[in-house]
N, C-alpha and C positions, 0 to 999 in steps of 0.2 A: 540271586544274591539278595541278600536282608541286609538292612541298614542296622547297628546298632548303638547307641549312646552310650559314650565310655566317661563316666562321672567319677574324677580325682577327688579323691579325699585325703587327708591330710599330709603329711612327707614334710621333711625336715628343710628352712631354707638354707641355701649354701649358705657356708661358714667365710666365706675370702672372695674376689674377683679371679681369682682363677678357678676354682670351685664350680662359680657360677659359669664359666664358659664352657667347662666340662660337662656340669649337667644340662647346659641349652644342646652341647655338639650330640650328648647320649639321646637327647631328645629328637634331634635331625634326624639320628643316626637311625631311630626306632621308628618314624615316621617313613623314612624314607626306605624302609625292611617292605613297606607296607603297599608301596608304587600308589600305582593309584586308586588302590581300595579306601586311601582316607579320603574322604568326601569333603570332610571338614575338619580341618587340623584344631580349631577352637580356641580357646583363650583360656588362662588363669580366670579366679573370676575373685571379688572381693567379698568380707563377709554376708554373709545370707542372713534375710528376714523372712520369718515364718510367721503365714496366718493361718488361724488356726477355726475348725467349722463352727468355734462360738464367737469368731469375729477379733480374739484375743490376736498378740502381736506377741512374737520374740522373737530379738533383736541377736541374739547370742552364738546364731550359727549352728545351736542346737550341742548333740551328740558326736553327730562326727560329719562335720558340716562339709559342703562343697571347696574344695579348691581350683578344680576347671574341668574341663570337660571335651570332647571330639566326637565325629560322628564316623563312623570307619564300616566299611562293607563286610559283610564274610557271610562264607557259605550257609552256616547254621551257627548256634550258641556254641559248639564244640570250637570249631574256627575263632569263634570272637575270645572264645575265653584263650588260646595260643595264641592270639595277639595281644591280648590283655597281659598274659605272663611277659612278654618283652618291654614291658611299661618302666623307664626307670625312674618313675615316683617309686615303685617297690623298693627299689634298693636303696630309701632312705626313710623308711618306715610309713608307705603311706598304701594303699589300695585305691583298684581300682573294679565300680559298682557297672556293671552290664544291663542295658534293656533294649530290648528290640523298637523298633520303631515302625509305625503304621502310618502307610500314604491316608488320606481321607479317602 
């Protein structure tokens, strides 16, 4: 099994407190599809600063900046990307970016 980095990108926040409980239960809900292939269930994260290779700085989060991120096991990129479809940032307009990860 290969490790892969599942990096959220944008998605809408809940609109009410109940909203919000819905989308943490869908989130459980998609985690726990996953048993114990997620390694690392991960965090929201806040906006991103970008350096850039002439040393330059932006603050802005860029293009289509990080919202959080997990580290989840599967077979191959075929695997990750079917666990990736269950992600429900999708279902509020947001994606989510795949990359495998290398032990040193």
């Amino acid at each position: 099994m290969s490790k892969y980095l599942f990096v959220y990108h944008g998605g809408s926040p809940p609109e009410s407190e109940e909203a919000g409980k819905q989308a943490m239960e869908a989130w459980g809900k998609w985690f726990g599809s996953m048993g114990a292939d997620v390694v690392d269930g991960g965090n929201p994260v806040g906006q991103s600063t970008t350096v850039g290779s002439d040393g330059s700085v932006a603050s802005d989060g860029g293009a289509n900046p990080a919202t959080g991120y997990s580290v989840v096991e599967a077979k191959d990129l075929d695997d990750a990307i079917a666990k990736a479809r269950g992600c429900p940032i999708l279902s509020s307009g947001g994606s989510v970016e795949l990359a495998e990860t290398f032990d040193p």
